[in-house]
N, C-alpha and C positions, 0 to 999 in steps of 0.2 A: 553569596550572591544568588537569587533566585534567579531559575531560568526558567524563560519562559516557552510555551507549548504551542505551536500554532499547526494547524492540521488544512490540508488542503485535497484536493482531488483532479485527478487528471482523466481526461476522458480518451480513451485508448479503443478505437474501431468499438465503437456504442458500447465499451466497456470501462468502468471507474478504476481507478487503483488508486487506493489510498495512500495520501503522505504526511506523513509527521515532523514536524521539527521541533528538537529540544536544543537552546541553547544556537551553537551553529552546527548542528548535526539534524540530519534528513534520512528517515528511515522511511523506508517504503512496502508494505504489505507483499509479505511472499506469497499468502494468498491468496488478495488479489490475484498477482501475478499468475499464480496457479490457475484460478476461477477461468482466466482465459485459454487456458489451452484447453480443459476439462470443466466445466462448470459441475459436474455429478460428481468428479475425485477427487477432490485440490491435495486431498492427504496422501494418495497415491503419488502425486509428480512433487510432494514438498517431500 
């Protein structure tokens, strides 16, 4: 059974985070997430 991909975006205080679904699973950019607290470190707070 192929599962399928659908990506979407939420907009979070004038900030995106990205969301993925595969199947019935929702993965969400840690990232993103990061990019919000630190937009210059994301690798520091991930």
């Amino acid at each position: 059974m192929k599962q399928e991909l659908v990506k979407t975006k939420l907009n979070l205080v004038n900030n995106k985070i990205s969301i993925m679904r595969v199947g019935n699973v929702d993965y969400i950019s840690i990232t993103d997430l990061a990019r919000y607290k630190d937009k210059d470190r994301t690798d520091y707070i991930i």
